[in-house]
VMD Tcl script that builds the backbone (N, CA, C; Angstrom):
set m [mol new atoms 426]
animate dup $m
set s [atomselect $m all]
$s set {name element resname resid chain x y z} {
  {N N UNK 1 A 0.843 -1.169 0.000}
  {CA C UNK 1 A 0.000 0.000 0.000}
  {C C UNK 1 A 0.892 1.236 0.000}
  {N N UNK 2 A 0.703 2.163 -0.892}
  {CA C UNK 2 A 1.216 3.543 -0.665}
  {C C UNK 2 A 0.365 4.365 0.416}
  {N N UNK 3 A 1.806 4.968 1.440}
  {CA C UNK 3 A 1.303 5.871 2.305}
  {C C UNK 3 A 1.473 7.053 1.960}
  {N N UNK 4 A 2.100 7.286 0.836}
  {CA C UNK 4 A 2.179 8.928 0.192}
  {C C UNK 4 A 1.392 9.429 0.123}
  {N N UNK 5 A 0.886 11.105 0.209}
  {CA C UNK 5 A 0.193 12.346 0.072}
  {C C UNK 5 A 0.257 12.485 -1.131}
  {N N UNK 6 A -0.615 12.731 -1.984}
  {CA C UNK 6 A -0.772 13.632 -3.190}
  {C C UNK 6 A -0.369 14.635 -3.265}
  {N N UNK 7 A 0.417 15.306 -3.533}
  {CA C UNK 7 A 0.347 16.479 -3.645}
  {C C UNK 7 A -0.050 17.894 -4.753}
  {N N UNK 8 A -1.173 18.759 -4.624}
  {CA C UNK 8 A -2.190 19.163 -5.814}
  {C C UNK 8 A -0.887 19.808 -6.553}
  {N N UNK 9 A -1.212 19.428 -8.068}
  {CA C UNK 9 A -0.064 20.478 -8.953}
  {C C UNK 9 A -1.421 21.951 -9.050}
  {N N UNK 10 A -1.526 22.394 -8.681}
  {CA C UNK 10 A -2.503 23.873 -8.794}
  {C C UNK 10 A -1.360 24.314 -9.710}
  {N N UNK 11 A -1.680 25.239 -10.952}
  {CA C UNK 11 A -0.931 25.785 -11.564}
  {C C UNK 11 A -0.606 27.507 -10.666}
  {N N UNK 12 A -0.013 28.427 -10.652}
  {CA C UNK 12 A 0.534 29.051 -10.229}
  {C C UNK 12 A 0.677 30.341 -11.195}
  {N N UNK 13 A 1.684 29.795 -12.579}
  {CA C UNK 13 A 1.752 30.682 -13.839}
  {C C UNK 13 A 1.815 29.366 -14.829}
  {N N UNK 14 A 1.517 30.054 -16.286}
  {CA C UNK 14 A 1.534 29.095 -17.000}
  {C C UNK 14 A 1.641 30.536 -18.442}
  {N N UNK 15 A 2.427 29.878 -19.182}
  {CA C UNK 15 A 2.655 30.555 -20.889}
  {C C UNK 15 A 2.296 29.130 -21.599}
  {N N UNK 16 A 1.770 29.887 -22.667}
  {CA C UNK 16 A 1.766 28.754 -23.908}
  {C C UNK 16 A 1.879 29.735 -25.281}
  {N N UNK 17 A 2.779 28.921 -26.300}
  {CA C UNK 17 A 2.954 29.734 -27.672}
  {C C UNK 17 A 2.950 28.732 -28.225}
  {N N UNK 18 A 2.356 28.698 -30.021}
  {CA C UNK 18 A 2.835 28.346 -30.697}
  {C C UNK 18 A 3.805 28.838 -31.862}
  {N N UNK 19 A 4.793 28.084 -32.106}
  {CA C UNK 19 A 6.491 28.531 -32.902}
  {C C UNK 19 A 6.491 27.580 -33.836}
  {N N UNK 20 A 7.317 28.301 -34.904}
  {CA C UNK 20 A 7.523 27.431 -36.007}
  {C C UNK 20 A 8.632 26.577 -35.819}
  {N N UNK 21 A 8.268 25.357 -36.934}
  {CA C UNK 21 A 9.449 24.303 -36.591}
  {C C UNK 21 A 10.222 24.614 -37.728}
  {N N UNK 22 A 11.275 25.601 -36.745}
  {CA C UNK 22 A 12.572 25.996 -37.701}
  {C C UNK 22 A 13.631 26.159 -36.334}
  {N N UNK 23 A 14.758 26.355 -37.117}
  {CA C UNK 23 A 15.419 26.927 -36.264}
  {C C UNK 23 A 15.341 28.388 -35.269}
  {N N UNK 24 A 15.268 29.010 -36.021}
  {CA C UNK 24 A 14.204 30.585 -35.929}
  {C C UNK 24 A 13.346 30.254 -34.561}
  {N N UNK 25 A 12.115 29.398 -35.163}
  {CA C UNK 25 A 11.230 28.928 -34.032}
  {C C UNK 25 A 12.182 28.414 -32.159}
  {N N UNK 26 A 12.853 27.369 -32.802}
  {CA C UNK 26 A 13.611 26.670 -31.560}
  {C C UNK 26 A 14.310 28.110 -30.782}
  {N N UNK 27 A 15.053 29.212 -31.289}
  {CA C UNK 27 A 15.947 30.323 -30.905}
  {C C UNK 27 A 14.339 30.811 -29.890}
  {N N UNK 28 A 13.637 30.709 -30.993}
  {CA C UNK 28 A 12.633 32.095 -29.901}
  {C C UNK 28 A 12.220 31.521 -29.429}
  {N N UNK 29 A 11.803 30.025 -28.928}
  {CA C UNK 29 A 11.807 29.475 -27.433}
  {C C UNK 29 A 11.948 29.758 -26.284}
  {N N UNK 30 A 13.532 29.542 -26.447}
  {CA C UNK 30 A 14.245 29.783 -25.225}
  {C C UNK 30 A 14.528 31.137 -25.010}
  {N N UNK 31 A 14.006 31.960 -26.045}
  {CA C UNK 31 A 14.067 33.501 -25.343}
  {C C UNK 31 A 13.239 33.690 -24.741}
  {N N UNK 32 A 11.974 33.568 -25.517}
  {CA C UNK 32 A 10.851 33.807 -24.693}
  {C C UNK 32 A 10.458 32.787 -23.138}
  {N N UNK 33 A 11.385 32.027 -23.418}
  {CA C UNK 33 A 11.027 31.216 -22.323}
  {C C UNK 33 A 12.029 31.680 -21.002}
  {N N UNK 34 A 13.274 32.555 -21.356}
  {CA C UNK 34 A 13.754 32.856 -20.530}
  {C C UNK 34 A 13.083 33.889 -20.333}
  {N N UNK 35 A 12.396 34.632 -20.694}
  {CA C UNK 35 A 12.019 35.860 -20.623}
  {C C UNK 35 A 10.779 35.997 -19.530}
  {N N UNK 36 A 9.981 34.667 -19.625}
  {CA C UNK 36 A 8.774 33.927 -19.324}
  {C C UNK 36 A 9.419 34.109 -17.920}
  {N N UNK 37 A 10.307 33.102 -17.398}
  {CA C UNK 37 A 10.674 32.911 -16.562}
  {C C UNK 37 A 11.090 34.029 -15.088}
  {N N UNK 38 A 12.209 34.509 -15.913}
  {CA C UNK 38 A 12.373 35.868 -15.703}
  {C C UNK 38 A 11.491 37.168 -14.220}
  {N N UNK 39 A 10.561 36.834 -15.283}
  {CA C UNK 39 A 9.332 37.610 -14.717}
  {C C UNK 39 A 8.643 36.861 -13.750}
  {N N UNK 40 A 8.552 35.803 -14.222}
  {CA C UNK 40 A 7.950 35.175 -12.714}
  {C C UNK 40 A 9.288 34.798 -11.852}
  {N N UNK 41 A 10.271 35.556 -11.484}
  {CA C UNK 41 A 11.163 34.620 -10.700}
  {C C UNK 41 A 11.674 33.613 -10.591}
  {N N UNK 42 A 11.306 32.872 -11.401}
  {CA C UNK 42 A 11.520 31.531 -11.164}
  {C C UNK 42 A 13.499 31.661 -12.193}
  {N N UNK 43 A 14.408 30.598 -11.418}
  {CA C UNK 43 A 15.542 30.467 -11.639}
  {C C UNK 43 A 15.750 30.025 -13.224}
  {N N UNK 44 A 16.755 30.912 -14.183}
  {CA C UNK 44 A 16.363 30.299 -15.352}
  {C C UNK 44 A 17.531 29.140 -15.728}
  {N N UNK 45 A 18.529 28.984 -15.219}
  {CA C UNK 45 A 19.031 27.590 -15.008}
  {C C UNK 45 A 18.501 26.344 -14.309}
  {N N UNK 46 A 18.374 25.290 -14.326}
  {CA C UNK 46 A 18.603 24.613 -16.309}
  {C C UNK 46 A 17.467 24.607 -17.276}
  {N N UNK 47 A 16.367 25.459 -16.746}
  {CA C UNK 47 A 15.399 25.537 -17.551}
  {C C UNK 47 A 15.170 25.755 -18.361}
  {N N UNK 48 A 16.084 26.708 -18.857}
  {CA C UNK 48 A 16.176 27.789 -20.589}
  {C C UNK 48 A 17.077 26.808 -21.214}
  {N N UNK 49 A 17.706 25.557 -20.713}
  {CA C UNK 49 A 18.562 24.466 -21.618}
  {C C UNK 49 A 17.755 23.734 -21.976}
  {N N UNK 50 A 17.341 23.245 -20.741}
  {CA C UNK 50 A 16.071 22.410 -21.766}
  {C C UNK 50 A 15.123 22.913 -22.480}
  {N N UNK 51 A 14.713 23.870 -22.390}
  {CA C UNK 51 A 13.952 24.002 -23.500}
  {C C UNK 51 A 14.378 24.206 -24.787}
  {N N UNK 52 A 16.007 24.919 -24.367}
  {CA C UNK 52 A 16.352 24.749 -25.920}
  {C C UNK 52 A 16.819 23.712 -26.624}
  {N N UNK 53 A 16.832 22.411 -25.815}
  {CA C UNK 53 A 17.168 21.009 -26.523}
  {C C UNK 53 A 15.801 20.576 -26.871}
  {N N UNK 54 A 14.664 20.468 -26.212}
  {CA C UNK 54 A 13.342 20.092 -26.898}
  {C C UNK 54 A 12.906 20.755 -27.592}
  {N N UNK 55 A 13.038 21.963 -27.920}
  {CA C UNK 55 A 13.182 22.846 -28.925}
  {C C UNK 55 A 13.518 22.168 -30.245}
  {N N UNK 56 A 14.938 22.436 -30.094}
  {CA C UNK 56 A 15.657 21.907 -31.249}
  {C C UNK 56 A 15.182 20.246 -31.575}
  {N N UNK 57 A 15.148 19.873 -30.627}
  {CA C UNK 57 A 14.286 17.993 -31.138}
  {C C UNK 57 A 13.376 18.413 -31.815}
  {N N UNK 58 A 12.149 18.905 -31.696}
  {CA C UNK 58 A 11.130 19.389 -31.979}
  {C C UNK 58 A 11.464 19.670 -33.718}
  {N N UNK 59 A 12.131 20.805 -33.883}
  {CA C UNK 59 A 12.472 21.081 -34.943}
  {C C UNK 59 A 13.334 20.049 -35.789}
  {N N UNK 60 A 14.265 19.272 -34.993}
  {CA C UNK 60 A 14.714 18.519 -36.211}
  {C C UNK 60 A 13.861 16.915 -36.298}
  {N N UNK 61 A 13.389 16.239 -34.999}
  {CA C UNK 61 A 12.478 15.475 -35.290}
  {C C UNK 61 A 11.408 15.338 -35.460}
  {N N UNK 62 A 10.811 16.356 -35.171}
  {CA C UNK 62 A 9.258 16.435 -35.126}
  {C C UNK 62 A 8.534 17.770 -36.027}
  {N N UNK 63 A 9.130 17.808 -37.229}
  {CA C UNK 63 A 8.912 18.371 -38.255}
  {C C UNK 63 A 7.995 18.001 -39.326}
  {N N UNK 64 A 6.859 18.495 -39.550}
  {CA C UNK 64 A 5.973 18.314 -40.530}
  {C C UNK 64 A 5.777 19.488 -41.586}
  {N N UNK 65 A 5.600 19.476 -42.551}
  {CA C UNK 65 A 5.634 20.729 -43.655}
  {C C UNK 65 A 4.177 21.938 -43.011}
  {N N UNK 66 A 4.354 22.653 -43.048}
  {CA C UNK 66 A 3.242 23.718 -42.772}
  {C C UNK 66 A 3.113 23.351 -41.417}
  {N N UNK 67 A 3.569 22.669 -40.333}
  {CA C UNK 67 A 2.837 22.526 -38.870}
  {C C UNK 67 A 4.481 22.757 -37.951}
  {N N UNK 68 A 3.719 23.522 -36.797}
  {CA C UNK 68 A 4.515 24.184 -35.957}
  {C C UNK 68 A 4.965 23.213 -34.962}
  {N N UNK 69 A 5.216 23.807 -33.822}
  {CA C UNK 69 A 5.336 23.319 -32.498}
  {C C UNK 69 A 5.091 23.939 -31.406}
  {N N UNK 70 A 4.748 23.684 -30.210}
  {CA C UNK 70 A 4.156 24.596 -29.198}
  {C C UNK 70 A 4.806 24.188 -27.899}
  {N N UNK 71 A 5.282 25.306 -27.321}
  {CA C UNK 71 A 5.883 25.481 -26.118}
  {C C UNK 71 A 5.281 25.683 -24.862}
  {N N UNK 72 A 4.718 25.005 -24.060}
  {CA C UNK 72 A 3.930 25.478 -22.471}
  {C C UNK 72 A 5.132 25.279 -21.574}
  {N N UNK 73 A 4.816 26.519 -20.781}
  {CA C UNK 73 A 5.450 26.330 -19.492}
  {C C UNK 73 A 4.644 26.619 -18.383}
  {N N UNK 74 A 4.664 25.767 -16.977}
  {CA C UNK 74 A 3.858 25.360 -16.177}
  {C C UNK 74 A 4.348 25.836 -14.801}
  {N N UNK 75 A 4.106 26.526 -13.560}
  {CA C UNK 75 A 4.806 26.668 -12.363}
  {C C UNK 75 A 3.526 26.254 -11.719}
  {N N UNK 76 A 3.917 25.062 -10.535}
  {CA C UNK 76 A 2.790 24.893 -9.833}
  {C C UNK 76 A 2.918 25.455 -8.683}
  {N N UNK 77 A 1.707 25.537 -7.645}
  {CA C UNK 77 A 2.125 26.057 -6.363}
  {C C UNK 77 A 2.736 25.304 -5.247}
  {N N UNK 78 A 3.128 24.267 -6.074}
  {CA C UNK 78 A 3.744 22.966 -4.528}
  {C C UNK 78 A 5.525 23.370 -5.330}
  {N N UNK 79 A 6.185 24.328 -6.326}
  {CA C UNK 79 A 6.960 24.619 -6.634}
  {C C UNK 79 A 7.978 23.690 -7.789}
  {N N UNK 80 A 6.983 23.266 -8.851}
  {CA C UNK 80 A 7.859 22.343 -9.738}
  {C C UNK 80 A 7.160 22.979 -11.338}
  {N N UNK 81 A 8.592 23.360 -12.064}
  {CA C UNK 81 A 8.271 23.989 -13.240}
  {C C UNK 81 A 8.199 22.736 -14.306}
  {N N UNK 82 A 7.010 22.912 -15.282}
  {CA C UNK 82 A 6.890 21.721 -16.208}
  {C C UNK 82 A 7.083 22.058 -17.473}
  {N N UNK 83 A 8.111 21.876 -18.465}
  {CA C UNK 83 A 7.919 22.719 -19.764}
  {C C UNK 83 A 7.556 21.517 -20.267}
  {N N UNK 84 A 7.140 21.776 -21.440}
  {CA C UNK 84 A 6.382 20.619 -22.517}
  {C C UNK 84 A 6.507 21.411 -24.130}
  {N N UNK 85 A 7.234 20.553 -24.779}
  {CA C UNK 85 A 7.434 21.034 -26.433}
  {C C UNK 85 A 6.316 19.566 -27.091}
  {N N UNK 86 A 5.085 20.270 -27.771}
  {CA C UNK 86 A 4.570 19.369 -28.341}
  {C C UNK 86 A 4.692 19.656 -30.053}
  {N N UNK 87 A 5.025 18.453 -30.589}
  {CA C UNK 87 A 4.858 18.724 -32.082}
  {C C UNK 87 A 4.415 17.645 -32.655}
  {N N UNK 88 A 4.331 17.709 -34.122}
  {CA C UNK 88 A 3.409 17.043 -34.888}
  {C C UNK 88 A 3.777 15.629 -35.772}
  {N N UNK 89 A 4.704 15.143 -34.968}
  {CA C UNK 89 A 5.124 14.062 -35.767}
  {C C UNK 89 A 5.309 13.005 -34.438}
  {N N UNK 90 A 3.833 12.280 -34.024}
  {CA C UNK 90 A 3.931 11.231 -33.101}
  {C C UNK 90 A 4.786 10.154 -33.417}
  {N N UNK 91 A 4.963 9.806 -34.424}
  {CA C UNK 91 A 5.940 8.296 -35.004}
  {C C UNK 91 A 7.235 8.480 -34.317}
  {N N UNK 92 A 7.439 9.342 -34.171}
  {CA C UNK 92 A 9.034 10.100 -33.962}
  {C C UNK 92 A 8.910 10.021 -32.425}
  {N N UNK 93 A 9.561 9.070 -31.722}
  {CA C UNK 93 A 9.317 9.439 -30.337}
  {C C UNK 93 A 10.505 8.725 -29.812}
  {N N UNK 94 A 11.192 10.156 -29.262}
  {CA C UNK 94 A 12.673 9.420 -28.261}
  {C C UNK 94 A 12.853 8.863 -27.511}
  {N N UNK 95 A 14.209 7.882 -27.390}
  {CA C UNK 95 A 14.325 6.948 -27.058}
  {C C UNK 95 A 15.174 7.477 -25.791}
  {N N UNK 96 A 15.221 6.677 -24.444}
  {CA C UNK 96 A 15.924 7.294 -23.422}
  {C C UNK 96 A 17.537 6.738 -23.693}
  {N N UNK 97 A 18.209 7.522 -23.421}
  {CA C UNK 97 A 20.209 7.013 -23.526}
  {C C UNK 97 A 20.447 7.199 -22.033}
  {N N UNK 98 A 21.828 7.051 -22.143}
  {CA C UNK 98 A 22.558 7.309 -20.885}
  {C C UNK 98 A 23.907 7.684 -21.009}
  {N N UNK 99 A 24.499 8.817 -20.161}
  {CA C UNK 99 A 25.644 10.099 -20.365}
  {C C UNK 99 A 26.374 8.938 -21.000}
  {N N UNK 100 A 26.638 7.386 -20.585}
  {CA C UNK 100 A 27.634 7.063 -21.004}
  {C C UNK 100 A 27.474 6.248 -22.688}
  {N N UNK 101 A 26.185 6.613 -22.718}
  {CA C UNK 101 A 26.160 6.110 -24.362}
  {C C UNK 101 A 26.660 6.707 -25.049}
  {N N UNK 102 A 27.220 6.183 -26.685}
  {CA C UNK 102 A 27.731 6.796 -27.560}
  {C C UNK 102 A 26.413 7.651 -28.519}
  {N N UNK 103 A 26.874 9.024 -28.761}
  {CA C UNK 103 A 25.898 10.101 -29.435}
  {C C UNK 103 A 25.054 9.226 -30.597}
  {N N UNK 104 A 23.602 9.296 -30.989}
  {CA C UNK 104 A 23.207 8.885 -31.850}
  {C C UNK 104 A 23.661 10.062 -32.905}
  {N N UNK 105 A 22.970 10.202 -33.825}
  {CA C UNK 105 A 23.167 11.303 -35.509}
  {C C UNK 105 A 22.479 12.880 -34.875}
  {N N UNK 106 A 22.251 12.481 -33.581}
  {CA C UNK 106 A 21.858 13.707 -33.087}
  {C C UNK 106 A 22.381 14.583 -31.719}
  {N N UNK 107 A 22.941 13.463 -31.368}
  {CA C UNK 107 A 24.069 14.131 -30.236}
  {C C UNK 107 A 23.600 13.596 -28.601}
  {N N UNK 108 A 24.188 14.277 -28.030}
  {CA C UNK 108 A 23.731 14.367 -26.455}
  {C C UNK 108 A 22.289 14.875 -25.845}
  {N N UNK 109 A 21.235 15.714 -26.967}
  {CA C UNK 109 A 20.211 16.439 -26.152}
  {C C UNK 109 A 19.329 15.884 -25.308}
  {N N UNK 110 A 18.712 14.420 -25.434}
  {CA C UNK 110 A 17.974 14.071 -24.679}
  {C C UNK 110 A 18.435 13.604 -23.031}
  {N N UNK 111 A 20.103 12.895 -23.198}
  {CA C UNK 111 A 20.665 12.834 -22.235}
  {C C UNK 111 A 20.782 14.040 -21.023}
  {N N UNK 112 A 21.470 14.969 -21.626}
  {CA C UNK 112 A 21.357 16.358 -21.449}
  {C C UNK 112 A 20.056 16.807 -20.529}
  {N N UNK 113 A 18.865 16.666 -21.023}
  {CA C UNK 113 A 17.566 16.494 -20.652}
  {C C UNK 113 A 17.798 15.937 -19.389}
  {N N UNK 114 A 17.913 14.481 -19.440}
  {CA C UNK 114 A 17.696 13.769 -18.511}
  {C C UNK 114 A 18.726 14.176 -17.099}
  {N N UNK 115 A 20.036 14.662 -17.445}
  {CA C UNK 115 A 20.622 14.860 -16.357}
  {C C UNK 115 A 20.195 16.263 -15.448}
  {N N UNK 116 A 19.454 17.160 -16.261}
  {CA C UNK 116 A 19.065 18.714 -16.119}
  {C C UNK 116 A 18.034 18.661 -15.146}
  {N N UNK 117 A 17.058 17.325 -15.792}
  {CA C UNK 117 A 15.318 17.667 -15.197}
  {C C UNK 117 A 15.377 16.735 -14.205}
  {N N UNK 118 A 14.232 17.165 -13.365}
  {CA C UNK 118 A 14.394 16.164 -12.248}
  {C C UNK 118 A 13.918 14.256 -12.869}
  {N N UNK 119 A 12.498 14.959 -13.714}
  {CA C UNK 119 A 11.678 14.043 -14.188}
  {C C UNK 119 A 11.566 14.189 -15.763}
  {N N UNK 120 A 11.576 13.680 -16.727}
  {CA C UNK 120 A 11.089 13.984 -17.861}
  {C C UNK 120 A 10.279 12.813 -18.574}
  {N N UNK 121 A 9.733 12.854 -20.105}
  {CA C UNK 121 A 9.295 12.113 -20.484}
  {C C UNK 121 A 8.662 12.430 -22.079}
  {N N UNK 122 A 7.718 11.268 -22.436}
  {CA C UNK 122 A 6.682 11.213 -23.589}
  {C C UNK 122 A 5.438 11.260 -23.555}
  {N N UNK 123 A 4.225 11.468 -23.584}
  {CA C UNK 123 A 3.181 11.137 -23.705}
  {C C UNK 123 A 2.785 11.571 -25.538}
  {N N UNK 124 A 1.718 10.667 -25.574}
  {CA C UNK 124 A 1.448 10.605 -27.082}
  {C C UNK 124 A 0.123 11.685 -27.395}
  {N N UNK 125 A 0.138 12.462 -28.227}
  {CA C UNK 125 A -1.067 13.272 -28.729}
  {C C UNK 125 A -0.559 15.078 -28.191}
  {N N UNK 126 A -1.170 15.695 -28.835}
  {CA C UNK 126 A -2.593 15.567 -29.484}
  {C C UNK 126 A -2.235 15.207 -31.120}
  {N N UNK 127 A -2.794 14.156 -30.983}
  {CA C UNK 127 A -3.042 13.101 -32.412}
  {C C UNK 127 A -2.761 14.058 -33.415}
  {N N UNK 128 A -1.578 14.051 -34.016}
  {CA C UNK 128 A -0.986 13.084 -34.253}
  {C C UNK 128 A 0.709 13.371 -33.696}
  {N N UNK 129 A 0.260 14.122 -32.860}
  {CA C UNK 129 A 1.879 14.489 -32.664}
  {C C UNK 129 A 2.251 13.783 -30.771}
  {N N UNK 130 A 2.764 14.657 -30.123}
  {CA C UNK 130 A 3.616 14.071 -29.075}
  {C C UNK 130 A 3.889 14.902 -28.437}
  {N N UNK 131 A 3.954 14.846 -27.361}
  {CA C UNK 131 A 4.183 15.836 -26.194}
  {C C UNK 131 A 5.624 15.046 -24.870}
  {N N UNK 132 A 6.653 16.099 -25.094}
  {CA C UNK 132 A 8.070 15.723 -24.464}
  {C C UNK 132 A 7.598 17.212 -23.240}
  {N N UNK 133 A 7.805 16.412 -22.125}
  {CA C UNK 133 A 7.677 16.838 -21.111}
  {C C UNK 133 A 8.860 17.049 -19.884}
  {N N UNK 134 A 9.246 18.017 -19.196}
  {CA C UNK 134 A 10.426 18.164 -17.996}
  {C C UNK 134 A 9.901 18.648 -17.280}
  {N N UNK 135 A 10.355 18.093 -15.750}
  {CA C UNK 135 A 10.220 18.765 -14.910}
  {C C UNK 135 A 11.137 19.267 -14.083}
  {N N UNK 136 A 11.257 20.418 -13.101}
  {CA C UNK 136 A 12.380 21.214 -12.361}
  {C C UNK 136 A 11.467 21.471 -11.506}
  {N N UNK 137 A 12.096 20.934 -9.986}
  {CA C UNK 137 A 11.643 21.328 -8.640}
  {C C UNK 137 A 12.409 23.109 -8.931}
  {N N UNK 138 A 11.357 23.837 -8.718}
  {CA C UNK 138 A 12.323 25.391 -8.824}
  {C C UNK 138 A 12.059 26.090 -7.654}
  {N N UNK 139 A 11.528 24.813 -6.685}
  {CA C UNK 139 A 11.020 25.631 -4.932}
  {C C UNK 139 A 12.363 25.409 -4.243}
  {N N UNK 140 A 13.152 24.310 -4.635}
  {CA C UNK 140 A 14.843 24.096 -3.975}
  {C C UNK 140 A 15.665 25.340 -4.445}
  {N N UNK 141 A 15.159 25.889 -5.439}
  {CA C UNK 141 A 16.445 26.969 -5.940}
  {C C UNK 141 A 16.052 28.513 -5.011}
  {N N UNK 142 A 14.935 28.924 -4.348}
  {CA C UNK 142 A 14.836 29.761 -3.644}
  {C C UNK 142 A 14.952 29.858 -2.205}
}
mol reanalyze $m
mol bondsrecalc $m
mol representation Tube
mol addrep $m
């Protein structure tokens, strides 16, 4: 039996944009996402990295002709920031590595990811695309 507490994610602040899947798009991410941040206080290390690696995934794997990608960022009030890059190519869905694997044709970013966020992940949709998700306790950094 679990004796754990739930604890409510109540959102707190939250941005959402949608960006094109270009490079262009991936750059103004992480500006705006530092920028996002910024303003609400919240610490923008390692947060503005990851987003600019799911960013850039986004753009180089999850590229469809005419369809974007969309950036949410999430602060709850129990203090854990959630960014989420969803785009439009569900087939395409990363695979987890480890620091000591050798780079696939795309490098270190998801690793990267994984060592940054506390939690990260996949969930599938909105149909037909995919949603890559991180999380950052950002209540330890104050």
């Amino acid at each position: 039996m679990d004796h754990r507490i739930a604890v409510p994610r109540t959102p707190l602040h939250q941005f959402t944009v949608p960006l094109s899947a270009t490079r262009r798009g991936a750059r103004l991410a992480r500006l705006l996402a530092t920028e996002q941040l910024a303003g609400w206080g919240v610490p923008l290390d390692p947060a503005r990295l990851i987003v600019a690696e799911l960013a850039a995934n986004a753009v180089a794997h999850g590229r469809v002709p005419r369809r974007g990608f969309r950036l949410a960022l999430t602060v709850t009030t129990c203090g854990v920031l959630r960014i989420e890059v969803t785009d439009a190519k569900g087939e395409s869905v990363p695979v987890r590595g480890s620091a000591e694997s050798e780079p696939g044709e795309s490098g270190y970013g998801l690793v990267l990811v994984g060592e940054l966020a506390d939690r990260w992940g996949v969930v599938a949709g909105p149909v037909p695309g995919k949603t890559v998700w991180a999380e950052v306790e950002v209540g330890r950094f104050r």
